[in-house]
C-alpha positions as CSV (number, residue, x, y, z in Angstrom):
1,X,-7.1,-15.9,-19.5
2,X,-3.9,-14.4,-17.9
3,X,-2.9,-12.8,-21.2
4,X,-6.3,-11.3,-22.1
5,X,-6.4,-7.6,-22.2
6,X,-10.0,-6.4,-21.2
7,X,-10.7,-5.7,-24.4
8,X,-10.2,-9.1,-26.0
9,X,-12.3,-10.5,-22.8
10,X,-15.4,-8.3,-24.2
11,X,-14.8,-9.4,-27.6
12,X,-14.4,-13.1,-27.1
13,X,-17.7,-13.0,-24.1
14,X,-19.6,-11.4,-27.1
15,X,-18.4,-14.3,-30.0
16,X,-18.6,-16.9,-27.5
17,X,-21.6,-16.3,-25.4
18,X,-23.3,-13.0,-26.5
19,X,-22.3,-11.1,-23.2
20,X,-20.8,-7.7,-23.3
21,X,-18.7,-5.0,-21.3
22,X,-21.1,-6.0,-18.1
23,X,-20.0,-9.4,-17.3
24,X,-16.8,-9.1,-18.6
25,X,-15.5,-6.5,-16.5
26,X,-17.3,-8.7,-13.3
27,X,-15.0,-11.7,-14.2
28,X,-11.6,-9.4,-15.1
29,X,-11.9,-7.7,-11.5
30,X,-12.5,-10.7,-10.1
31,X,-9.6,-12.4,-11.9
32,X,-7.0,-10.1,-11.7
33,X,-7.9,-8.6,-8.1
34,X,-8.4,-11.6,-6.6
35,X,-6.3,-13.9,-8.4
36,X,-9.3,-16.8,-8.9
37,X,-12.1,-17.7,-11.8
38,X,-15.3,-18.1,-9.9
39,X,-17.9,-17.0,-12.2
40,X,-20.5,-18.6,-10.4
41,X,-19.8,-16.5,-7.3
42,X,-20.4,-13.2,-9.2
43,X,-24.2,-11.1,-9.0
44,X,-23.0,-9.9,-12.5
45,X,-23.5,-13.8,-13.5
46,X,-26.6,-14.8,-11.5
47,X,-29.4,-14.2,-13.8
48,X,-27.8,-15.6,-17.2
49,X,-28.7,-19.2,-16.7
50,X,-25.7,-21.3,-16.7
51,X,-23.5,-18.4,-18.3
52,X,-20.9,-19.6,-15.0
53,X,-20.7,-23.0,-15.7
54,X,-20.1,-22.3,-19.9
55,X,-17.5,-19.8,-19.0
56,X,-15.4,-21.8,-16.7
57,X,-15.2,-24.6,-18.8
58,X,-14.1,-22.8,-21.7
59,X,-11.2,-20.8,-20.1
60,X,-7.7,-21.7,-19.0
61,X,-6.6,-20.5,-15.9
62,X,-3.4,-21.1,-14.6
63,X,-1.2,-19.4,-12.2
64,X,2.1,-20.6,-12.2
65,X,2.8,-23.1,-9.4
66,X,5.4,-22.3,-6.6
67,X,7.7,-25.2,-6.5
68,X,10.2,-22.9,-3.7
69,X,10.5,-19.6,-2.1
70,X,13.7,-18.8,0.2
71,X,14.2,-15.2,1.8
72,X,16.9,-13.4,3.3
73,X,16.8,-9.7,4.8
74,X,13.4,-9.7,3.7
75,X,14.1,-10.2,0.0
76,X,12.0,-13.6,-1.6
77,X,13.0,-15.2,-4.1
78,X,10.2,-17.7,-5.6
79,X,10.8,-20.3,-7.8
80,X,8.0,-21.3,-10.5
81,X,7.0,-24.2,-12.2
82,X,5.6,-23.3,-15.6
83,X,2.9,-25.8,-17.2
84,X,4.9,-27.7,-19.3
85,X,8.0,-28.2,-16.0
86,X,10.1,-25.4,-17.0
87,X,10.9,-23.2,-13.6
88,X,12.0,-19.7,-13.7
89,X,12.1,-17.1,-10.8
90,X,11.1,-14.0,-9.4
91,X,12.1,-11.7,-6.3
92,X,9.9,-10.0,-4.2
93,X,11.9,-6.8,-2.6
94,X,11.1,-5.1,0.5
95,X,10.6,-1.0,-0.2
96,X,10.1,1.4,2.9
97,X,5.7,1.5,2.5
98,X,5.1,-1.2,-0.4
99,X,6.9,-4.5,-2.1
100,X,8.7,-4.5,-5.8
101,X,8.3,-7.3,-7.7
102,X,11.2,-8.4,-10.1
103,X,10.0,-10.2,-13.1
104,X,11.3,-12.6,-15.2
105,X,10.3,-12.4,-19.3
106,X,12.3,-15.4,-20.6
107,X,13.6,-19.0,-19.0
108,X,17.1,-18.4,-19.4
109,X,18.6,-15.8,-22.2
110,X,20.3,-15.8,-25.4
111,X,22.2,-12.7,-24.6
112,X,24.9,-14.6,-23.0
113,X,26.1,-11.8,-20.7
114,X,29.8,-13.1,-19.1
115,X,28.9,-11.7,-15.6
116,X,25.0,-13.0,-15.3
117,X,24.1,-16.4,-14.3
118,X,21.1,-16.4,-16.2
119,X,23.2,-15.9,-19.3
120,X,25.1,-18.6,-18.5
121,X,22.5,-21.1,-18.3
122,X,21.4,-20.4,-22.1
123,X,18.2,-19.8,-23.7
124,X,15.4,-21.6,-22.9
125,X,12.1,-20.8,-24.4
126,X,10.3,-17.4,-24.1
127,X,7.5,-17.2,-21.5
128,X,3.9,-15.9,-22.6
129,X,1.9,-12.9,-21.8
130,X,0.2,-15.0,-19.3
131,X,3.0,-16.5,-17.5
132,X,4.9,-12.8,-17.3
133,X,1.2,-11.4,-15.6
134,X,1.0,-14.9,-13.9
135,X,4.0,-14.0,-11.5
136,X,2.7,-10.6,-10.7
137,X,-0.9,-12.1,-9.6
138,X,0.5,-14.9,-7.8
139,X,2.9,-12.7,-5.6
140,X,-0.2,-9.6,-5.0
141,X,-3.0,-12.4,-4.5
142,X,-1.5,-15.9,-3.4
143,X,1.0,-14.8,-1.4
144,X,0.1,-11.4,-0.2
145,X,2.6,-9.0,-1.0
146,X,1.4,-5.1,-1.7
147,X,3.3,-5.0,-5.3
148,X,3.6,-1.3,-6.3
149,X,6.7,-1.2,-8.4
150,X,7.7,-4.0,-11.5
151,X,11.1,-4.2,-12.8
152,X,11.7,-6.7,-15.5
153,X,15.2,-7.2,-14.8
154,X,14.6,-10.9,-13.9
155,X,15.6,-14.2,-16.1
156,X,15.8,-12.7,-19.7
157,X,15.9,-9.7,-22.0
158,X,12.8,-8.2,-22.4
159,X,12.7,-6.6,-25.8
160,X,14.1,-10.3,-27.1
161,X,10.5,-11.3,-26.2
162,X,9.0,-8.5,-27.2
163,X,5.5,-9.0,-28.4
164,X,4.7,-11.5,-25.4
165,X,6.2,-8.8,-22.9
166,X,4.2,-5.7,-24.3
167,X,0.8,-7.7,-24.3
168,X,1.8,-7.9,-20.6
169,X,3.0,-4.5,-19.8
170,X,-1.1,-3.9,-21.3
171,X,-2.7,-6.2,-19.2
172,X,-1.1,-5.2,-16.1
173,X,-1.4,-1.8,-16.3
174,X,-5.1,-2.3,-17.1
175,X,-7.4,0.0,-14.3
176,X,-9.9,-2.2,-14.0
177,X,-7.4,-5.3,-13.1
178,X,-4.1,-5.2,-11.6
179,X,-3.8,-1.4,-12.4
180,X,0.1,-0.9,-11.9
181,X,0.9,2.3,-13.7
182,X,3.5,2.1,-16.3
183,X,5.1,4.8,-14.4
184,X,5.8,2.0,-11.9
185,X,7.0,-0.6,-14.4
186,X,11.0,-0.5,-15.3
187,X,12.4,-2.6,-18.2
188,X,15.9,-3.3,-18.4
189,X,17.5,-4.3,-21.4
190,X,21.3,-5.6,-22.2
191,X,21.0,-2.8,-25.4
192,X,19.0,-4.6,-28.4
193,X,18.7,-1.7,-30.2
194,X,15.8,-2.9,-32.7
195,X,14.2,-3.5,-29.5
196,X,14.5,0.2,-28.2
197,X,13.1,1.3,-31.4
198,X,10.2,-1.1,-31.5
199,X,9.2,-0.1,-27.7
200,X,9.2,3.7,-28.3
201,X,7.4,3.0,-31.6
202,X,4.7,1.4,-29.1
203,X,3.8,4.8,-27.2
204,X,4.0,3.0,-23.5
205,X,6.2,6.2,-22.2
206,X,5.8,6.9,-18.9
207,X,7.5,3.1,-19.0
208,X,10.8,3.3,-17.4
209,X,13.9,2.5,-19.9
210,X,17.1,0.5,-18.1
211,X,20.2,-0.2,-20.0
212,X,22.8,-2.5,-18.8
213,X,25.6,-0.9,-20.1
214,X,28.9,-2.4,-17.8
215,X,31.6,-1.3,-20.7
216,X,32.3,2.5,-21.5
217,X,34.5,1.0,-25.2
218,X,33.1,-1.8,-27.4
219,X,36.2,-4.0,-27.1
220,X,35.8,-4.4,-23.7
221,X,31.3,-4.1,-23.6
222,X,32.0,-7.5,-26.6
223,X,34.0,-9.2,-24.1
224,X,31.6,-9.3,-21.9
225,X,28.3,-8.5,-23.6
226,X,28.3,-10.6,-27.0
227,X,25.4,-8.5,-28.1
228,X,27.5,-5.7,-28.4
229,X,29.4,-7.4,-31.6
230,X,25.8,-7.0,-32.9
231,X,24.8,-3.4,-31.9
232,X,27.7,-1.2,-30.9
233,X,27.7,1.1,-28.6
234,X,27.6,4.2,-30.8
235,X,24.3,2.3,-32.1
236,X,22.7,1.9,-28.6
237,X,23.6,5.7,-27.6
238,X,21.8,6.6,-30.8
239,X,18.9,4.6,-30.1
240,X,18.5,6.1,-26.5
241,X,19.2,9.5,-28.2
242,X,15.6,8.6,-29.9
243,X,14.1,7.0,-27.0
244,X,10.8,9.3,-26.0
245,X,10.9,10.5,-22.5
246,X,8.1,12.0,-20.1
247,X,8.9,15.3,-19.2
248,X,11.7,15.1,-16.6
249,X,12.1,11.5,-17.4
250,X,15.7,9.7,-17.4
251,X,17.5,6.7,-18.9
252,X,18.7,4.5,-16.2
253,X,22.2,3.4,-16.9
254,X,23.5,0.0,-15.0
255,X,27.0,-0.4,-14.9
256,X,27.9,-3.6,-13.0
257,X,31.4,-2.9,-11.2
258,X,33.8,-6.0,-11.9
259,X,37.4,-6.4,-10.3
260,X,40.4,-5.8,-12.2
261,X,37.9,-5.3,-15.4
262,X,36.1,-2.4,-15.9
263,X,36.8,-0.4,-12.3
264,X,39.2,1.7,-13.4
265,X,39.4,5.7,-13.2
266,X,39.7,5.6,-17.0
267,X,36.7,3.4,-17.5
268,X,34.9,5.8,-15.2
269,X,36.0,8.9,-17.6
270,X,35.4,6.9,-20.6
271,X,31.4,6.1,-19.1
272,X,30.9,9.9,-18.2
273,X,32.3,11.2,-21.7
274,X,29.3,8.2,-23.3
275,X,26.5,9.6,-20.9
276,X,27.4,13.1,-20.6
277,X,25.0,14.0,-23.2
278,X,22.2,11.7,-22.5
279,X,18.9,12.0,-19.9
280,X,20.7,9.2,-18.1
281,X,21.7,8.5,-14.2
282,X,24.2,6.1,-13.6
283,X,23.4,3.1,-11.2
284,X,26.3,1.5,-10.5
285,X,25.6,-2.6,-8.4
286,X,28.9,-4.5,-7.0
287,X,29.3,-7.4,-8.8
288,X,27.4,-10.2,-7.2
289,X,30.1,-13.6,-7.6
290,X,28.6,-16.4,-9.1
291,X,29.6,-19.5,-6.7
292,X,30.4,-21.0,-10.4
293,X,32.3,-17.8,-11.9
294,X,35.4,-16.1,-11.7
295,X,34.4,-12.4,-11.4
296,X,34.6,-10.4,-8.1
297,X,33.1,-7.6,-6.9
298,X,35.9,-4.7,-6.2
299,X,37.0,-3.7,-3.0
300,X,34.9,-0.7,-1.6
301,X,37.2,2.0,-2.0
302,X,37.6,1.2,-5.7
303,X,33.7,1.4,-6.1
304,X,33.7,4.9,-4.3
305,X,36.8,6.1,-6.3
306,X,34.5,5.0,-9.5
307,X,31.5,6.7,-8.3
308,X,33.5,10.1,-7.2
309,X,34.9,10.1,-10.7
310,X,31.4,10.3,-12.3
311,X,30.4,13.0,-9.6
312,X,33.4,15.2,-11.0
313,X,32.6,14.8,-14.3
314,X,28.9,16.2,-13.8
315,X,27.4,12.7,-14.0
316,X,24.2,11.8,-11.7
317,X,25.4,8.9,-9.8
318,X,23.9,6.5,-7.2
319,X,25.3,3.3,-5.5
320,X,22.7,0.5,-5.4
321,X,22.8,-1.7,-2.7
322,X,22.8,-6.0,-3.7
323,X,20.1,-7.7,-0.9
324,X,19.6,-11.5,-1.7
325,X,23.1,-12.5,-2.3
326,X,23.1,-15.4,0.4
327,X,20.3,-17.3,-1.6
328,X,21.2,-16.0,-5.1
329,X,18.2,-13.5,-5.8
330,X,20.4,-10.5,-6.6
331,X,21.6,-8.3,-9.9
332,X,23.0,-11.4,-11.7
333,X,22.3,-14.0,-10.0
334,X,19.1,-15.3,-11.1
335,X,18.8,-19.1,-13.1
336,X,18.4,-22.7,-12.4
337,X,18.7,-25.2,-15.0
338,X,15.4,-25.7,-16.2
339,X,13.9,-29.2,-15.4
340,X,10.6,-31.3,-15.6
341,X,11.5,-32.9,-12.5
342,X,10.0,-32.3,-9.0
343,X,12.5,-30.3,-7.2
């Protein structure tokens, strides 16, 4: 049910039962706003015999279950157990008048990503449409939370999941369900160009393109982004060269600050001369340490040298802040071995 767009709802009430647009829009609001099947609960529902009773016996509905959920300066990280055991996490982040929801696409990743913990757990499987929406509903309806924005910067790439992750994107951005505008939605990806393509091939602009670029030269973006031995970087700045914007619209660029390894003054020239002629701004996160790893964030007058650097060179440049460190929820940090046992 979860990865049902409306319009497969109408089709399959109308194969299955000979019920329209009418009770299928009663039973999508009541799913996706409420985050329960109760069909026998709904007026729409009352005067077709035992229409209820067929319908919830016929579909699955499953949110994921919440095996944990620690928080620290307001950020939550939840931990989920999928159907078949396999847990994966999400992070609920306090805003100023509303909650954004980070969202995982994938249990584990095959990118590999040196720096990212989720990386370093290895792939996985891919999650569905339904267990993408799944963590969305469960954090707005189960738990409460006033989600306005989605980032899918959780555990995996996105566009290496690609069909299962649009189907989502169209689902919750649906008016008469969850109804977050794609304005509101950011995906992040580590640079799979075929990916890039596919999405703007899809027409879902106003989505929000991120690329997590963290190397300004390919020898040192291989090193520690093995995709990049696969797509290069003059590749990728093609790609986002192609990429369809909304008017005024931007490419966020994520550069992930590392000690001693990409922090220099001539990495920072090297990023601005690779952006300068893109719709980009430049986010540039601390690295968060992996209690496991060997990478450290730089000292804070190395991260502002960095960030003055960009400013000179005419680069749009902000500093964004890591919450969630203390229970591993931040930029990086995300991924548990995935397990069928209890926890």
């Amino acid at each position: 049910m979860l990865e049902a767009c409306f319009q497969d709802l109408v089709t399959w009430m109308a194969g299955r039962f000979g019920k329209g647009v009418y009770h299928a829009a009663a039973l999508y609001r009541q799913v996706f706003r409420q985050g329960r099947l109760a069909p026998e609960e709904l007026e729409q529902f009352s005067l077709s015999g035992d229409l209820a009773k067929r319908v919830k016996k016929e579909i699955r509905f499953r949110l994921p279950e919440l095996a944990d959920k620690v928080s620290e300066d307001g950020v939550t990280k939840m931990v989920f157990r999928l159907a078949d055991g396999v847990r994966i996490e999400s992070v609920i982040i306090p805003m100023a008048t509303h909650f954004t929801l980070c969202v995982s696409t994938q249990a584990g990743c095959r990118m590999g990503c040196r720096f990212c913990r989720t990386g370093q757990m290895g792939f996985v499987r891919n999650l569905e449409a339904g267990e993408i929406v799944g963590q969305v509903l469960a954090a707005k309806t189960w738990l409460g939370y006033e989600i306005r924005n989605l980032v899918f910067m959780g555990m995996g790439e996105p566009l290496d999941n690609f069909d299962n992750f649009v189907k989502a994107v169209k689902v919750l951005e649906d008016q008469r369900g969850l109804n977050i505008a794609k304005g509101r939605m950011t995906v992040s990806t580590a640079g799979l160009v075929d990916g890039i393509y596919a999405l703007a091939a899809e027409g879902l602009s106003p989505l929000k393109l991120a690329v997590s670029l963290n190397a300004p030269e390919d020898d040192l973006r291989s090193y520690l982004m093995p995709l990049n031995r696969r797509h290069r970087l003059r590749e990728l700045i093609r790609a986002l060269q192609a990429y369809p914007l909304p008017p005024k619209g931007h490419i966020l660029i994520e550069y992930v600050l590392i000690e001693g390894v990409n922090d220099s003054r001539e990495h920072a020239d090297q990023l601005a001369d690779l952006v300068r002629y893109l719709p980009a701004k430049v986010n540039l996160i601390a690295c968060n340490p992996d209690p496991r790893g060997s990478f450290r964030p730089p000292p804070a007058k190395v991260l502002e040298a960095f960030r003055q650097t960009l400013v000179e060179n005419g680069i749009f440049v902000r500093v964004r802040s890591s919450k969630g460190r203390g229970i591993l929820a931040a930029c990086g940090q995300l991924g548990r071995p995935a397990a069928t046992a209890v926890c």
